[in-house]
Backbone as a ProteinNet text record, in pm:
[ID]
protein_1_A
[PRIMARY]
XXXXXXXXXXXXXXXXXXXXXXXXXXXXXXXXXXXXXXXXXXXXXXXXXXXXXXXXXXXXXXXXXXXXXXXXXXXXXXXXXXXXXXXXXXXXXXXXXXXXXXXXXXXXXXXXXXXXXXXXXXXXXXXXXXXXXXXXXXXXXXXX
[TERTIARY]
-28365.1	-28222.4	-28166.8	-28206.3	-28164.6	-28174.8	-28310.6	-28323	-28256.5	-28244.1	-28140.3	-27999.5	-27938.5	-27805	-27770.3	-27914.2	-27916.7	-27932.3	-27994	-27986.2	-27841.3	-27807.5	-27690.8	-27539.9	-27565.9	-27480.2	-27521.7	-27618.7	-27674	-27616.3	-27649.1	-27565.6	-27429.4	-27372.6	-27255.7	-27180.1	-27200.5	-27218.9	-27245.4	-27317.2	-27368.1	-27249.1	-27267.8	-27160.4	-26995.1	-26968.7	-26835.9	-26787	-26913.6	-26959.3	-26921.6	-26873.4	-26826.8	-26949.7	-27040.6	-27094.9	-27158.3	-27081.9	-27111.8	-27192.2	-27151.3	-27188.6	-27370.3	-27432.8	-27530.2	-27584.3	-27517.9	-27524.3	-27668.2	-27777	-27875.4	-27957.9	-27936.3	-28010.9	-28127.5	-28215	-28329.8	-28390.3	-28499.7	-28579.6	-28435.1	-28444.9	-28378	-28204.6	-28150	-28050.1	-28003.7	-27976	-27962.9	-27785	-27777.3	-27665.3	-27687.4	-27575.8	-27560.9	-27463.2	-27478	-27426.5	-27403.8	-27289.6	-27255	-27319.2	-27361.6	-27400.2	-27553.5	-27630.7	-27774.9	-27722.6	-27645.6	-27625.1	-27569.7	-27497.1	-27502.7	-27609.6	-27716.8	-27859.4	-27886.8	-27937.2	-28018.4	-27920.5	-27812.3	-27721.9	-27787.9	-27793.6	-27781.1	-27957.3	-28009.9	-28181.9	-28217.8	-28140	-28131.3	-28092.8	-28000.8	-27907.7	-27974.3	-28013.6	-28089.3	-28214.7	-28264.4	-28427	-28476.4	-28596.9	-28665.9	-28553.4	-28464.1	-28377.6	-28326.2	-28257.9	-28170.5	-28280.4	-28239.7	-28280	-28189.9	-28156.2	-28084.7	-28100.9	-28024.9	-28002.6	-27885.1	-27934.6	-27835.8	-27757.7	-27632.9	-27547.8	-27604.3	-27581.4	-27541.5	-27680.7	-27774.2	-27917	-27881.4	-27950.6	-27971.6	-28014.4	-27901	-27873	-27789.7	-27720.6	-27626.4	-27452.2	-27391.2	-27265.2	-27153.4	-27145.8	-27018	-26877.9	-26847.7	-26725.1	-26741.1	-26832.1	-26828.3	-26922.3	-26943.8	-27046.3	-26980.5	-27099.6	-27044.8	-27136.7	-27163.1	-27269.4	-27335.3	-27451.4	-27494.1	-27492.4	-27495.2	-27481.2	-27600.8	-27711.4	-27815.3	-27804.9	-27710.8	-27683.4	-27530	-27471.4	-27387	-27413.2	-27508.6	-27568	-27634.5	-27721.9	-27782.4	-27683.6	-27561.5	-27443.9	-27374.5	-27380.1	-27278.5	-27380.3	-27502.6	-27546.1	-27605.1	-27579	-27640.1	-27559.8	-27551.8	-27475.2	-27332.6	-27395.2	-27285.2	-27290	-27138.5	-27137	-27045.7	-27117.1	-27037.7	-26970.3	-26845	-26794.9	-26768	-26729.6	-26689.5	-26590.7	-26515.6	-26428.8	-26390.2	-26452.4	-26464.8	-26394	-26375.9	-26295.5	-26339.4	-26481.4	-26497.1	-26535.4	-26510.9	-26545.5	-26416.9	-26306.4	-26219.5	-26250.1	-26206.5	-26218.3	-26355.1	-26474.3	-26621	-26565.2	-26490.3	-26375.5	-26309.9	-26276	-26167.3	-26235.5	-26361.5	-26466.3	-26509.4	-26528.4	-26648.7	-26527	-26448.6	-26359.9	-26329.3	-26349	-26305.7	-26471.8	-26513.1	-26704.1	-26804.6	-26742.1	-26880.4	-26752.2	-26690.3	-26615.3	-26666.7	-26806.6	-26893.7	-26936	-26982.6	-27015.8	-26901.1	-26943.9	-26845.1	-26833.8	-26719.2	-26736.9	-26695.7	-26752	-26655.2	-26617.1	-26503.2	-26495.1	-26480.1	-26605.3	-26657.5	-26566.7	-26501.1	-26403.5	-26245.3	-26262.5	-26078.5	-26056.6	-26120.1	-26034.5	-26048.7	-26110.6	-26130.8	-26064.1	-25985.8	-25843	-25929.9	-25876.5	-25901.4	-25823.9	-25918.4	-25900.7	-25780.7	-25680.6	-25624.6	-25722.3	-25732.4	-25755.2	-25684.2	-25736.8	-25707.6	-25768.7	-25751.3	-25848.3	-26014.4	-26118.1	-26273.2	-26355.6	-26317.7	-26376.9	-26458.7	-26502.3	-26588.5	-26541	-26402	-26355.2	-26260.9	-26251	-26131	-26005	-25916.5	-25733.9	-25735.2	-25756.4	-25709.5	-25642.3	-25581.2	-25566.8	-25556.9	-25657.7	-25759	-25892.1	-26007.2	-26130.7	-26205.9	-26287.2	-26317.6	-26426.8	-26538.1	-26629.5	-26622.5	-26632.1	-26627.4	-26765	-26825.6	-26969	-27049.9	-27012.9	-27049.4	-27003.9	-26904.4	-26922.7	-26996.2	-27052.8	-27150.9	-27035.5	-26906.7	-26763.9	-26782.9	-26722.5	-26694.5	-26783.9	-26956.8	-27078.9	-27084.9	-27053	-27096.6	-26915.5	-26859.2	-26730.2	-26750	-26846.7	-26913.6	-26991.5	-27077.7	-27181.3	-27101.5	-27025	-26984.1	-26798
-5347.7	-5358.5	-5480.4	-5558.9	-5677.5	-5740.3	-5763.4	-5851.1	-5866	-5797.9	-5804.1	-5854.3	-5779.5	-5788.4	-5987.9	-6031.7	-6150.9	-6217	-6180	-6281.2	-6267.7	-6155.6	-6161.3	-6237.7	-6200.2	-6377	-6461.2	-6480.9	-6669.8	-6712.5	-6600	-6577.3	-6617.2	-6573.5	-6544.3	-6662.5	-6699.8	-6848.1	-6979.7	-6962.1	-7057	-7091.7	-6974.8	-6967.8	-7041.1	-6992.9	-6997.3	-7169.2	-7216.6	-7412.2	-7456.4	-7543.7	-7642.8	-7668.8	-7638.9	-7712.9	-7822.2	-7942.4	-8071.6	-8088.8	-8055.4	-8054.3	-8071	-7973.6	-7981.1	-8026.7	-8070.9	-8148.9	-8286.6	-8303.3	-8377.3	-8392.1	-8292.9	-8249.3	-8151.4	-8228.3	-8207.5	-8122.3	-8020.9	-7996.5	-7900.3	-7887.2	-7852	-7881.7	-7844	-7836.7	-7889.6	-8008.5	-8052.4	-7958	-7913.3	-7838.6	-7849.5	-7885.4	-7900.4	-7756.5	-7749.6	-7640.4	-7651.9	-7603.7	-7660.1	-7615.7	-7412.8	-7368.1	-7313	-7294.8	-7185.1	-7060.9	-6975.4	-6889.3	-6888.2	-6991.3	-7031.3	-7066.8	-7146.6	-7176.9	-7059.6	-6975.7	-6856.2	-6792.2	-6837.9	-6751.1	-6781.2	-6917.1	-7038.1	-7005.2	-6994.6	-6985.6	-6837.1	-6762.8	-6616	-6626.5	-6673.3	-6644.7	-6774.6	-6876.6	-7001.9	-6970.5	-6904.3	-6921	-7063.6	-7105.2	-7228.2	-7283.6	-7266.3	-7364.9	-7437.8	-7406.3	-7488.3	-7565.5	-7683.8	-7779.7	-7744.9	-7684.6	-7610.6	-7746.7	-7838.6	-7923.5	-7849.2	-7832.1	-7828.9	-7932.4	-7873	-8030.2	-7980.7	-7894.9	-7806.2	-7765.1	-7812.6	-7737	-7651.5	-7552.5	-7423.6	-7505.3	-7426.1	-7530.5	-7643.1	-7655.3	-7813.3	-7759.8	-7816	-7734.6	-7806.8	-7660.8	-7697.3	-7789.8	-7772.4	-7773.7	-7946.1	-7995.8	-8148.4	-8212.5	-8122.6	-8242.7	-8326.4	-8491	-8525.4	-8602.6	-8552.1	-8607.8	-8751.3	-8775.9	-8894.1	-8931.8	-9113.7	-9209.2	-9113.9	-9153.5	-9039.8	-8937.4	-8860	-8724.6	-8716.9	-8828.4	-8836.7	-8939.1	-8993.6	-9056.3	-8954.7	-8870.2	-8746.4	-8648.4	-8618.9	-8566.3	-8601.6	-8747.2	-8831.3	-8843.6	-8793.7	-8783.5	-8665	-8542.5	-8408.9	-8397.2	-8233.5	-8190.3	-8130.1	-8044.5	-7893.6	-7944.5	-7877.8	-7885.9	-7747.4	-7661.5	-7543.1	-7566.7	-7533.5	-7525.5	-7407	-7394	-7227.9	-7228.8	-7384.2	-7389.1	-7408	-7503.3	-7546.4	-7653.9	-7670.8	-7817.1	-7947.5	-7925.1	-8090	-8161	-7993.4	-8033.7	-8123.1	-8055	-8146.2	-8267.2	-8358.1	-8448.4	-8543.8	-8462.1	-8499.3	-8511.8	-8364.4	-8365.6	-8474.9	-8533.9	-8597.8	-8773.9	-8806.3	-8893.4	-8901.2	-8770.2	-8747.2	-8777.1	-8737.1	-8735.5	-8883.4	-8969.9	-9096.5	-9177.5	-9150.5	-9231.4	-9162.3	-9007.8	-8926.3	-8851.5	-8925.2	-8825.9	-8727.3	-8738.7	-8678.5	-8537.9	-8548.7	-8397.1	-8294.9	-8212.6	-8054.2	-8026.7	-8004.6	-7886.7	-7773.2	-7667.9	-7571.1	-7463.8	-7430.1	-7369.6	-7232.1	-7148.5	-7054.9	-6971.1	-7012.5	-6924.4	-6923.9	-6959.5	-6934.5	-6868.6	-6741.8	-6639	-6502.5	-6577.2	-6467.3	-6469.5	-6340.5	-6294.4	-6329.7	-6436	-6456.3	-6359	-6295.2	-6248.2	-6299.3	-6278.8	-6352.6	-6331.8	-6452.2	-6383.2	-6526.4	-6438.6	-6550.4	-6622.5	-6687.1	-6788.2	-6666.1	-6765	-6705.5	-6741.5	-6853.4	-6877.8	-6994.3	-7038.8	-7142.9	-7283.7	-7309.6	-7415.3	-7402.6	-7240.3	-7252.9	-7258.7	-7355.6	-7311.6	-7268.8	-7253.1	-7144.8	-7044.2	-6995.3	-6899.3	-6783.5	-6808.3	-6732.4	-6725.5	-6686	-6686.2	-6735.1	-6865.9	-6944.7	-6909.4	-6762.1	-6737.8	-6603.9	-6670.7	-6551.5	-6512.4	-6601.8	-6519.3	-6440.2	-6432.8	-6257.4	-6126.8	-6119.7	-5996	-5967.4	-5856	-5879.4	-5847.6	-5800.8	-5790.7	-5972.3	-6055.9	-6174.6	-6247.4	-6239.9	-6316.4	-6326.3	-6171.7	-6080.9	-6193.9	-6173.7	-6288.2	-6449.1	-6479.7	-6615.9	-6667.9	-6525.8	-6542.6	-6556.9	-6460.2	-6474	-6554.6
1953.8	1933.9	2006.3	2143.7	2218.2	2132.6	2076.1	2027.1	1880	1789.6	1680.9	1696.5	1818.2	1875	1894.1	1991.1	1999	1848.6	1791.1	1625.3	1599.3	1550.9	1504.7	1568.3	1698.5	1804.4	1727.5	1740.8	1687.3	1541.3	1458.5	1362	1330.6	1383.4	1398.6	1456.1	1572.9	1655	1565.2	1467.5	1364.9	1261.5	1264.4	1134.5	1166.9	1316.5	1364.7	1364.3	1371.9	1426.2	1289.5	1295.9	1165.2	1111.2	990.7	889.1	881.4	908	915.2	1010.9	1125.9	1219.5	1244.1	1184.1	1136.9	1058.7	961.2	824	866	832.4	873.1	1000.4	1051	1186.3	1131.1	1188.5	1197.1	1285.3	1324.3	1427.4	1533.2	1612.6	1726.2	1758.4	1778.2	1792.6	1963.3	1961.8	2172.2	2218.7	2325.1	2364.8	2480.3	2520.6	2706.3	2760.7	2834.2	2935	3126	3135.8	3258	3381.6	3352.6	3477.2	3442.5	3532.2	3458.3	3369.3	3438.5	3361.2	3199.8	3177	3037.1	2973	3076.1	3004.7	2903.2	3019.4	3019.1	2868.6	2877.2	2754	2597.3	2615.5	2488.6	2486.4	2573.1	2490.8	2487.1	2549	2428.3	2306.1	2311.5	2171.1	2049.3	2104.7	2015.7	2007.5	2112.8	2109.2	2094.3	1958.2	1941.9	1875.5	1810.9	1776.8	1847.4	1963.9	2077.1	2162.4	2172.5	2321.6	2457.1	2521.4	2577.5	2748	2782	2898.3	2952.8	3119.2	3198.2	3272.5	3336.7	3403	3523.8	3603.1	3749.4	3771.3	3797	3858.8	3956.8	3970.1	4082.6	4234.8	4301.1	4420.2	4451.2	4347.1	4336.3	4358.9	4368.8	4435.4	4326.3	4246.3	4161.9	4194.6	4309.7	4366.9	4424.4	4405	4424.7	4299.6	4200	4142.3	4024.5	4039.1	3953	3847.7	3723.6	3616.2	3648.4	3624.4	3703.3	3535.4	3563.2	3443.4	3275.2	3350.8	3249.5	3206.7	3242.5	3213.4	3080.5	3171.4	3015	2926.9	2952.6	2786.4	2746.9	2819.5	2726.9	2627.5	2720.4	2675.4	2572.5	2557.2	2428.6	2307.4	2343.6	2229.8	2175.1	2304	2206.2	2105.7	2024.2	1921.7	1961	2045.1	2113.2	2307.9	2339.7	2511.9	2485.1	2587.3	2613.3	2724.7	2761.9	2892.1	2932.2	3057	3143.5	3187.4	3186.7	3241.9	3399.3	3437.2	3569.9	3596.7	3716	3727.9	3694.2	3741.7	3711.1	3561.7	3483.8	3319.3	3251.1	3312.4	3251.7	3245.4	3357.4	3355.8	3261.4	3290.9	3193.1	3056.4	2995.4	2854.1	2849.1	2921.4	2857.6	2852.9	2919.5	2894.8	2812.5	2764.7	2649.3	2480.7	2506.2	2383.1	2362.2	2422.7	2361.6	2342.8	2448.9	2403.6	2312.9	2271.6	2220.2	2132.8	2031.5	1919.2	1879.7	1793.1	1713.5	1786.2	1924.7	2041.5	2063.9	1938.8	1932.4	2117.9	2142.8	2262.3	2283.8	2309.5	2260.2	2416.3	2496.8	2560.7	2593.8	2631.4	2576.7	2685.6	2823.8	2857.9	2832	2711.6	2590.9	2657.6	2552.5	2530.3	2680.8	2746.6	2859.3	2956.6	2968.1	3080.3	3229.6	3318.1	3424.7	3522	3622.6	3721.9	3898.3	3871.2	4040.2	4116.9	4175	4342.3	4425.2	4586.4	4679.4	4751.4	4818.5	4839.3	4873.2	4818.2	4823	4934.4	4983.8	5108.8	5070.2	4948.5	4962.6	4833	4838.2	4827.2	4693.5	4643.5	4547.9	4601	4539.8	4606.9	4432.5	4356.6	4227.5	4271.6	4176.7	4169.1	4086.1	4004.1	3903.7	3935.4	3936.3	3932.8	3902.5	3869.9	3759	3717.5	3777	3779.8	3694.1	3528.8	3471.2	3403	3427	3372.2	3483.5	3575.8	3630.8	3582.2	3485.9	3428.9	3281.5	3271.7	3189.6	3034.2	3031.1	2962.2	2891.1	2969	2956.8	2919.6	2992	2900.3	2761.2	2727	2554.8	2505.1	2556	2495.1	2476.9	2584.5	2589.1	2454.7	2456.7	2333.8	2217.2	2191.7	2046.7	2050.7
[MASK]
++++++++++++++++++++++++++++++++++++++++++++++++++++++++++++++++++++++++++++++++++++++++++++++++++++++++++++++++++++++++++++++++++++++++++++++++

């Protein structure tokens, strides 16, 4: 049953992506993603289809990083960039939209009701949560 549940995301996910988009792509599908846990999302739900690159390696500190030159030429030329909605994506967004027209991005924490809080102790002044893929509610919203 996981595993059906996961096709039918992918499915579904496929379907949701503009057309064109795919239109002469060959082989694999390249998709960037900002944190591991989106990795781990995108090569469930893609399996062998997705090339699945991360920005944020395990161990690297969200809260200061910043894409090295190689990483956004890899970026301006995958297909798909998921975001979570972090701070330093904006700004990457708004790079990417004038050098890389063609790279769909799609921000997979829309539609998901952020949590208040107050300060966390390790460098948010938000005051929402920006850490919504710890609930396993909001992932299953990620996916589809």
């Amino acid at each position: 049953m996981k595993k059906g549940f996961g096709q039918i995301i992918l499915c579904i996910l496929l379907f949701v992506l503009p057309v064109q988009l795919f239109a002469g792509v060959q082989g694999k599908i390249d998709v960037f993603v900002s944190i591991p846990p989106q990795k781990w999302l995108c090569e469930q739900l893609g399996g062998e289809r997705v090339n699945t690159s991360l920005l944020i390696a395990k161990g690297q500190e969200p809260h200061t990083f910043e894409p090295s030159p190689r990483q956004i030429r890899a970026l301006s030329s995958s297909h798909l960039f998921f975001t979570v909605g972090l701070i330093f994506e904006q700004e990457l967004i708004r790079r990417l939209r004038s050098g890389a027209p063609s790279l769909q991005i799609i921000d997979t924490s829309k539609n998901i009701e952020k949590i208040p809080m107050d300060g966390d102790g390790h460098g948010h002044n938000a005051t929402l949560d920006p850490h919504v893929w710890l609930s396993p509610y909001n992932l299953k919203s990620m996916a589809a």
